[in-house]
C-alpha positions as CSV (number, residue, x, y, z in Angstrom):
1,X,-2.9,11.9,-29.0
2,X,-5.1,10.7,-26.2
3,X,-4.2,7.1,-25.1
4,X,-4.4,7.6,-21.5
5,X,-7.5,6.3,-20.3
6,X,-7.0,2.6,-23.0
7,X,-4.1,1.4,-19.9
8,X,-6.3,0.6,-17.3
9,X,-8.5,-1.5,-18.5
10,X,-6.0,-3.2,-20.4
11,X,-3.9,-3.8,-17.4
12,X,-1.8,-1.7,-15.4
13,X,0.4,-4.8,-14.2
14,X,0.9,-5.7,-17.8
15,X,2.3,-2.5,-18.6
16,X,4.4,-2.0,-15.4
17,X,6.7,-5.1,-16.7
18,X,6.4,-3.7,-20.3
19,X,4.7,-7.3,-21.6
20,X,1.9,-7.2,-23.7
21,X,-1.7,-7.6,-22.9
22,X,-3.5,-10.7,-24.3
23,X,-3.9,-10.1,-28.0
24,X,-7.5,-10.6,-28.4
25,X,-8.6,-8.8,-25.8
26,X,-10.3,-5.2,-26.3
27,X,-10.3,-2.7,-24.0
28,X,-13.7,-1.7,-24.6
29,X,-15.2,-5.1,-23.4
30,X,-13.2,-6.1,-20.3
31,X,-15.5,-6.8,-17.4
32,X,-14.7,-6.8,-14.3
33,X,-13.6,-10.3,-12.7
34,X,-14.9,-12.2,-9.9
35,X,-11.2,-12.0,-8.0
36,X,-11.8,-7.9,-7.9
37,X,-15.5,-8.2,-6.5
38,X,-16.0,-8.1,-2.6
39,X,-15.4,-10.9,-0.7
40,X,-18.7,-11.7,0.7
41,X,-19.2,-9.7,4.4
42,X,-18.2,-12.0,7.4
43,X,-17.9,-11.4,11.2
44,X,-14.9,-9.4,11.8
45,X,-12.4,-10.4,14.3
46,X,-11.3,-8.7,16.8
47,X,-8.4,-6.3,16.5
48,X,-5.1,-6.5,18.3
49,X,-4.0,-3.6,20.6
50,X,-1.6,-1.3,18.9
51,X,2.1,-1.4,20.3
52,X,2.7,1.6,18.7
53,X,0.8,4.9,18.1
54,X,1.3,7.5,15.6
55,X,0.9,11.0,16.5
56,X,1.8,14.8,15.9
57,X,4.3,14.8,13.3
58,X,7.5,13.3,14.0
59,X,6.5,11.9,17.3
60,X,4.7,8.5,18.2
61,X,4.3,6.2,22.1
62,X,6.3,3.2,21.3
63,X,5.1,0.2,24.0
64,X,3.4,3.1,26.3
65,X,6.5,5.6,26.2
66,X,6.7,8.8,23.8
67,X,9.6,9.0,21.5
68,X,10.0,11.5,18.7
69,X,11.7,10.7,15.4
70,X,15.4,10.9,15.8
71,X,16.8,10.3,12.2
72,X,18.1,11.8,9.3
73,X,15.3,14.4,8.3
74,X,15.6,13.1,4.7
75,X,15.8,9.3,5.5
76,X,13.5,6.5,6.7
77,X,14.9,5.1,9.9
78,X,13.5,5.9,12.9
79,X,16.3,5.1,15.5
80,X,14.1,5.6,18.8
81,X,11.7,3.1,17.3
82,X,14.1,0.3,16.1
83,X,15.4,0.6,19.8
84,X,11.9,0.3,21.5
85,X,11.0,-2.7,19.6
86,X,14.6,-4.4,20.1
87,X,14.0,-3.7,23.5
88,X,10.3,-4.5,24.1
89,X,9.9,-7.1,21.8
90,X,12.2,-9.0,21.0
91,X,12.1,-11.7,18.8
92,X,8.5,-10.9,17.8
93,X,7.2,-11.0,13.7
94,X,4.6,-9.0,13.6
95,X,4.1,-5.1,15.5
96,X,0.9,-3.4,15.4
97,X,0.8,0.4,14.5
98,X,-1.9,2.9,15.3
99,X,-1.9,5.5,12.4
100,X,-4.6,8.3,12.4
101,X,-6.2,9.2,9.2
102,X,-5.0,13.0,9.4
103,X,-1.2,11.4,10.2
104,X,1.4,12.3,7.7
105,X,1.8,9.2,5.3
106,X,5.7,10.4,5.9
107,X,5.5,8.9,9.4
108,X,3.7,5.8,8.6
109,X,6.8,4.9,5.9
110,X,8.9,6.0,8.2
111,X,7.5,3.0,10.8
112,X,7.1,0.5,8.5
113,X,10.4,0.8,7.0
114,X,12.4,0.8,10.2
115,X,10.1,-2.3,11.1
116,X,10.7,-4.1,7.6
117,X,12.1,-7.3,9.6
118,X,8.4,-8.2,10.9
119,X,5.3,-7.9,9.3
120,X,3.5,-4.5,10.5
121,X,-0.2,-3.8,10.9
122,X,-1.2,-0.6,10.9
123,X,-4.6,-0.2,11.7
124,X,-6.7,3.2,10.9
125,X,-10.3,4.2,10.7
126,X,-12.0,3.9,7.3
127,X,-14.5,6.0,5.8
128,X,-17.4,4.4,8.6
129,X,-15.3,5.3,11.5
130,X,-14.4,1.7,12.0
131,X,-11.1,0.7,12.8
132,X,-9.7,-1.2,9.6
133,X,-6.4,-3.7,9.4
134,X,-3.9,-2.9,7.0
135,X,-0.8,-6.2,6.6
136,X,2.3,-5.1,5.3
137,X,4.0,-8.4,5.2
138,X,7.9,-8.5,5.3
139,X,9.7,-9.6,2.0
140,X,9.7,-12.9,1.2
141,X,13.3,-14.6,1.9
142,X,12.8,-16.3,-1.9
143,X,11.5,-14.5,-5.1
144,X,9.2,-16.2,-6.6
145,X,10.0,-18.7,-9.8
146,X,9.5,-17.4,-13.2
147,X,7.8,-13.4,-14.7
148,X,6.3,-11.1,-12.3
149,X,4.5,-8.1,-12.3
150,X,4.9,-5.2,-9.8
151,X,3.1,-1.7,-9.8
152,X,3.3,1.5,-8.0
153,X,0.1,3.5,-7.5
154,X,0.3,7.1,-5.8
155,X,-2.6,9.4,-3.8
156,X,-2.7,12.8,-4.5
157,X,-4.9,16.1,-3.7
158,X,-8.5,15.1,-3.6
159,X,-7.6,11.3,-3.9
160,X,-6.7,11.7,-7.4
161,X,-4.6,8.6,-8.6
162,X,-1.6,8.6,-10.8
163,X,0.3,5.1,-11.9
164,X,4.2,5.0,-12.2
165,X,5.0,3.0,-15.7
166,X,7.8,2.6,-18.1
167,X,6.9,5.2,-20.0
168,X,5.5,7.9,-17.5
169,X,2.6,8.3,-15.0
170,X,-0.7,7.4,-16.3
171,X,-4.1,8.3,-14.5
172,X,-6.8,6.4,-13.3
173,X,-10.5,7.4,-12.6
174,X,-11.3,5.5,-9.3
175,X,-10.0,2.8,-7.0
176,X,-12.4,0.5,-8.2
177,X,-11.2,0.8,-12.0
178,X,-7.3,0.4,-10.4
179,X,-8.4,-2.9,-8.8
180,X,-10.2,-4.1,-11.9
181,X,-7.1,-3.5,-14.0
182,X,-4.8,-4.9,-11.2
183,X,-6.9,-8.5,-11.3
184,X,-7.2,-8.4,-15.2
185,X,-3.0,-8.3,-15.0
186,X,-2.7,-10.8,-12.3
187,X,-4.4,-13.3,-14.3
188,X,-1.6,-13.4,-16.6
189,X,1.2,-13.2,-14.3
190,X,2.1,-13.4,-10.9
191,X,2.1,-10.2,-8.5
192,X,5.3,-9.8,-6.3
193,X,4.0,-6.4,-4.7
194,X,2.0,-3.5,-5.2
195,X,3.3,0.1,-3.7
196,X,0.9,2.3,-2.6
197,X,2.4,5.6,-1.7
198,X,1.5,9.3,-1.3
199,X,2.6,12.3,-4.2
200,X,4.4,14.3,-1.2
201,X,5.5,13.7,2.3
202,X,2.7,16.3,3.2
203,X,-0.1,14.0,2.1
204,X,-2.7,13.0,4.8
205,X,-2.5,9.2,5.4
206,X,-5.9,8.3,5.2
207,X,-6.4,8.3,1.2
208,X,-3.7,6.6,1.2
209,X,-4.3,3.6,3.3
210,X,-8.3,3.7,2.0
211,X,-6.6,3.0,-1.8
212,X,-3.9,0.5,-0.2
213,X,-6.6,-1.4,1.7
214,X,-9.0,-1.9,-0.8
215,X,-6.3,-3.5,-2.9
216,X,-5.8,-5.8,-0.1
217,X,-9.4,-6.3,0.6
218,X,-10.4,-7.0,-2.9
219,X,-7.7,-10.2,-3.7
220,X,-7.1,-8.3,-7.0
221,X,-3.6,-9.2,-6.7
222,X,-3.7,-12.7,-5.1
223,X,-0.8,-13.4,-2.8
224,X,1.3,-10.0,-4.1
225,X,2.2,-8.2,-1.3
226,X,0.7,-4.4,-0.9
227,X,3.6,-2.0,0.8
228,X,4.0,1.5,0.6
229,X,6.0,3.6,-1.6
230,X,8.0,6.6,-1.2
231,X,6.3,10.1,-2.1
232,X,7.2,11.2,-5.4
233,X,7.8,15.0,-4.2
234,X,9.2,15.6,-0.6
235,X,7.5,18.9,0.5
């Protein structure tokens, strides 16, 4: 029975919260809406300089001093790194990480999550060689009023893309037919977040953040948050 390829268009949000998709609306003739386009191009602004630089595995320069990961191997927090923001910034909301394409996505979660308090940029070169902003915003200290939608989208080998729902992972053809589907969900109900995550710990970090940032880029999700998700196989 080959119902894969109908979830997309329908909506991938939709059938992350297991609700319905609108009734008279047929996969076949969904088009594309203007929230998923490209924002017209503007001027970009400048950059902020990285606090924090990723580099060989387990290791990173934390506010111009090298530390290496010190936690437990199978965990997120990076003790070294919580202690050089404490101590070089303190009070700050927001920390800016450096994050090479060919990192391991492992270190980047492993960053962000010890940095979950603030709202972390991580900024990496995209396909062009040009140095691209990624904003993983904290959590919200209220969740918001009535149903929401969430998803969890994961890069694998060759930047094939698998989505986590109810009823197992589902496939879909491109990042541009992901943020279709995402904006044909959000305009039935409201994105808390969308996880972007790697299919092992090995995974390069670059298809990763090219699938998370386009999300962002796009709007397909409105105000929903884009953070990463944990591999689904640590090897």
């Amino acid at each position: 029975m080959r119902t894969r390829r109908t979830w997309a268009p329908i909506s991938i949000l939709l059938a992350a919260c297991g609700a319905p998709g609108p009734a008279a609306q047929s996969p076949t003739t969904t088009s594309t809406p203007p929230s998923a386009a490209t924002p017209a191009a503007a001027a970009p602004e400048p950059l902020a300089s990285p606090q924090i630089q990723l580099g060989a595995p387990n290791h990173a320069t934390a506010f111009g001093e090298p530390i290496a990961f010190d936690g437990i191997a199978e965990g997120l927090m990076w003790p070294s790194l919580a202690r050089a923001f404490a101590a070089k910034a303190p009070g700050s909301s927001r920390v800016v990480l450096a994050a090479p394409r060919d990192a391991r996505t492992l270190d980047v979660l492993r960053a962000v999550w010890t940095l979950r308090e603030v709202d972390v940029e991580v900024q990496t070169l995209g396909p062009g060689n040009e140095a691209r902003p990624l904003v993983l915003a904290k959590r919200p200290a209220k969740r918001p009023d009535g149903p929401t939608c969430h998803a969890a989208v994961f890069v694998g080998s060759e930047g094939k893309l698998r989505v986590a729902l109810p009823g197992g992972p589902v496939g879909v053809q491109s990042t541009a037919e992901l943020v279709s589907s995402l904006a044909a969900g959000a305009r039935h109900c409201s994105v808390r977040w969308i996880a972007v995550g790697a299919e092992t710990t090995s995974e390069a970090w670059g298809g990763v953040f090219d699938v998370a940032y386009t999300v962002q880029a796009s709007y397909a999700v409105g105000i929903g948050r884009v953070v990463l998700g944990e591999p689904l196989i640590r090897k």
